[in-house]
N, C-alpha and C positions, 0 to 999 in steps of 0.2 A: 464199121460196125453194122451187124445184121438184126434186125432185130424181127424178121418174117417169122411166126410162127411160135413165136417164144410167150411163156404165160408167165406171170409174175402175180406175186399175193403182197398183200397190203405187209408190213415189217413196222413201221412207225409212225406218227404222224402230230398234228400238234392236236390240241385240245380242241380246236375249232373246224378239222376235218372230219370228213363222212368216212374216206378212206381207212378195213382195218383189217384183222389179219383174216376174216372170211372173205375180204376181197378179192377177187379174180379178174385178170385183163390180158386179155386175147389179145396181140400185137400181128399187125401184118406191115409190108413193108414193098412198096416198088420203086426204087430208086430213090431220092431222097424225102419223097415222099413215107409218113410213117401213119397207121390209124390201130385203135383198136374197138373193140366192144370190153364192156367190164361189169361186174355187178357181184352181188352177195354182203352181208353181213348190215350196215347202213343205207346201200344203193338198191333200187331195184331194178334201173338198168340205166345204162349209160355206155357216152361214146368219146374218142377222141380223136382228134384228127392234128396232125404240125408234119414238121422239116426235122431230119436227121442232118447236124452236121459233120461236117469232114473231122474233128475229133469225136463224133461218137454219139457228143449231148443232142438232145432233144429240146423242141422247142413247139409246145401242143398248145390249142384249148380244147376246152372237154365241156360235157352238159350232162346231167344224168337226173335222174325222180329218186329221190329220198322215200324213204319207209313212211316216213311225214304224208308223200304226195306233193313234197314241194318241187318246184324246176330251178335246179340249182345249175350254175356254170361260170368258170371260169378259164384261164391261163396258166402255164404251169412251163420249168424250164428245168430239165434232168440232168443229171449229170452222172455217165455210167463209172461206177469203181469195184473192187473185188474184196469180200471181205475176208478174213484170215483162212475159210475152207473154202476158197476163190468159187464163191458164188456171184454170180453177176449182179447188181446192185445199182438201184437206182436213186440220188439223192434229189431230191424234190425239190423245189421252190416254189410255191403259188401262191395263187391270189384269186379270188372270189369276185365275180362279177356282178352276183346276185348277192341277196341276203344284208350281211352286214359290210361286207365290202373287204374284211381282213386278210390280211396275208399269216402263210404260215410255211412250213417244210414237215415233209414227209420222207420217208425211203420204200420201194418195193423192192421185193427180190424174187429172183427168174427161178420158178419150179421146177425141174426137174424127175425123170423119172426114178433115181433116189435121194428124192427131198422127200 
């Protein structure tokens, strides 16, 4: 899985994420290296950086500044699927390093130029 170049928007998340659907995340990708930049809606800017593995999922931490002004950052473990109009989709798992500490899941899904 490639995931250089591809922009994804916030789709779900739990009640205790910043992540939402004005979210925006700019992915780049050099080998199994993966990062992006992200921001809108909750975030006013943020980054991420993990390992793409050999089936696909992702394995990141991220940090970004909340509308708050807070510095917020945690860990996060993806897992790429297709949903019924096989848009690329990413199921979430994280957890907060900062703040309260909670764990939650989330999905994004990959924009495209007819999304």
């Amino acid at each position: 899985m490639n995931y250089n170049n591809r922009i994804f928007r916030g789709r779900t998340n739990s009640e205790n994420g910043e992540v939402g659907g004005q979210t925006r995340f700019h992915y780049r990708q050099n080998d199994d290296r993966v990062w992006a930049t992200y921001s809108g809606g909750e975030v006013v800017s943020g980054h991420l950086q993990g390992k793409v593995h050999a089936d696909g999922s992702l394995e990141f931490v991220y940090h970004h500044e909340n509308v708050d002004g807070e510095l917020m950052a945690g860990r996060c473990v993806s897992t790429p699927s297709q949903d019924s109009a096989g848009t690329l989709v990413l199921k979430e798992n994280w957890q907060w390093f900062t703040g309260d500490r909670t764990s939650g899941r989330s999905e994004v899904e990959e924009i495209t130029d007819d999304s």
